[in-house]
N, C-alpha and C positions, 0 to 999 in steps of 0.2 A: 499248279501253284497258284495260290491266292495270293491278294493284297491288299495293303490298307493303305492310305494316304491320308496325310493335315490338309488344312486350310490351306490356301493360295497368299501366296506371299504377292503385297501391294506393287513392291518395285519389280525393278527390270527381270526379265525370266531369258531361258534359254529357248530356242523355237525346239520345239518338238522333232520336226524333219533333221534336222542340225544331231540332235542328242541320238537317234535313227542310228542316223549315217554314223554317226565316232563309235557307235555299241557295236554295226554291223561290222564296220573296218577292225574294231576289235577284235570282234571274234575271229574275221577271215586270218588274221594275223597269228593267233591261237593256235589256229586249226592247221597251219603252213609250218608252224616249229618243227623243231627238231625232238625238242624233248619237253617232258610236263613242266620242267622249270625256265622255259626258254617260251614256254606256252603264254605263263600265270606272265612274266614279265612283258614281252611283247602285249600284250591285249593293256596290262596295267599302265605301261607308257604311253600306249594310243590315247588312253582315255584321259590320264593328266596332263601329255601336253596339245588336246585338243579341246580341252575345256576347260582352259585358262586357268591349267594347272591346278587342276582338283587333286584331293586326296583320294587316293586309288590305293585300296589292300586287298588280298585274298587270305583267308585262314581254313585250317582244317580242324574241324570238329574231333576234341579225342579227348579222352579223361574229363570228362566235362565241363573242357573248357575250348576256348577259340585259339589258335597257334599261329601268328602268321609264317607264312608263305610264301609270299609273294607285298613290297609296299613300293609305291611312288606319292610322292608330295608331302611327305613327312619324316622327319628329324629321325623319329624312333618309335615305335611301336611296344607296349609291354607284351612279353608272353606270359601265354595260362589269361586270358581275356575270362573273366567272368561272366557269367549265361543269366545274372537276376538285374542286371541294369543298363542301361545306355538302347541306344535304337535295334545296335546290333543282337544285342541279349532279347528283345523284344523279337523278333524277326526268329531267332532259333526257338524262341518257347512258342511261338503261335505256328512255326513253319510257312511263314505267309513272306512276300515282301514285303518291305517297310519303306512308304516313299513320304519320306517329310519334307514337303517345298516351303515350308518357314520353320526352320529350329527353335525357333521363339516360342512356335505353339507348341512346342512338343516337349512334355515333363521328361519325358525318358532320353533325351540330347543332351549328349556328357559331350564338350565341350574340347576338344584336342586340336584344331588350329583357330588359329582367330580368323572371325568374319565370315564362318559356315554359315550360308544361307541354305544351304538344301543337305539333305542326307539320303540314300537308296542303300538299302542294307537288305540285299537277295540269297535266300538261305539254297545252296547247291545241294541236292540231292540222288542218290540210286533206289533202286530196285529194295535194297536193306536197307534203307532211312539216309539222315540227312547225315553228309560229309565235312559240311564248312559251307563259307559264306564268302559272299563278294560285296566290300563296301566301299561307297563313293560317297566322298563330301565336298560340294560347290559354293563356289563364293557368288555364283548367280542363280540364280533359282532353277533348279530342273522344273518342267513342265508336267500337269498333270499327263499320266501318262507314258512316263519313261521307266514306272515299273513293268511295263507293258513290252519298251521296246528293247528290256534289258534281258528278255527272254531271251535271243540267238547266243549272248553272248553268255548269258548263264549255260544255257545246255553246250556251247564249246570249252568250256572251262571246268567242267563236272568230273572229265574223263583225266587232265591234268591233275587238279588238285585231289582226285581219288587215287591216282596215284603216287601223287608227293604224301599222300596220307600213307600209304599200304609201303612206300618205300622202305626200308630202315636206314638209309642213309640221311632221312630227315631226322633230327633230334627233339623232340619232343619232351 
């Protein structure tokens, strides 16, 4: 899996090690459920209320659109997510992660809570191509680097949300 990153945001940032450790504790947390939807939420709460209550969702890739899943730190989520705009739609057309540590710089940050500084939008995929995506948006800067440490927690969340995809008790 490749990435791409923005510019460095001037103000305050998350430390690196910090951002590490809540991905790791995520996943461990994933990987201990019960079931794939017990998975996507555990990891999703770790991460919003360990960093200062980020927005935290999971979607699965199907009719060529994004479906959530899985959200924590947001009101509401639309389903049928569109694939030609915002960070996230960028991240499923390139296949790559998307880590934007200043939203400001970034033309394609569509805008859904006030005061997102940072956005990571990591496209989950198998063996047969990509299944969905995991996104995160901080009101402090992630660190260059945390599309890096968002690997463990990508590859324990692939097998969950492959499955809430393949389920038919999901509605899509």
């Amino acid at each position: 899996m490749g990435s791409t990153a923005t510019p460095f945001l001037d103000g305050p940032s998350f430390d690196l090690g910090r951002v590490e450790s809540v991905f790791r504790r995520a996943a461990a947390v994933a990987e201990a459920a019960s079931s794939a939807a017990a998975a996507v939420d555990a990891a999703l709460g770790v991460i919003h209320d360990e960093l200062e209550g980020a927005g935290a969702s999971a979607f699965v890739l199907e009719h060529g659109r994004l479906w959530p899943v899985g959200v924590r730190g947001y009101a509401m989520i639309p389903d049928g997510l569109p694939l030609d705009a915002g960070v996230i739609g960028r991240a499923v057309r390139t296949s790559e992660a998307q880590l934007v540590v200043d939203t400001r710089s970034d033309p394609d940050f569509v805008e859904v809570l006030e005061r997102v500084a940072s956005e990571l939008a990591v496209p989950l995929s198998t063996a047969e191509g990509m299944i969905g995506l995991i996104n995160i948006e901080t009101s402090t800067a992630l660190p260059l680097g945390s599309d890096a440490a968002v690997r463990p927690l990508a590859a324990a969340l692939t097998g969950p949300v492959e499955e809430m995809r393949t389920n038919r008790t999901v509605d899509l």
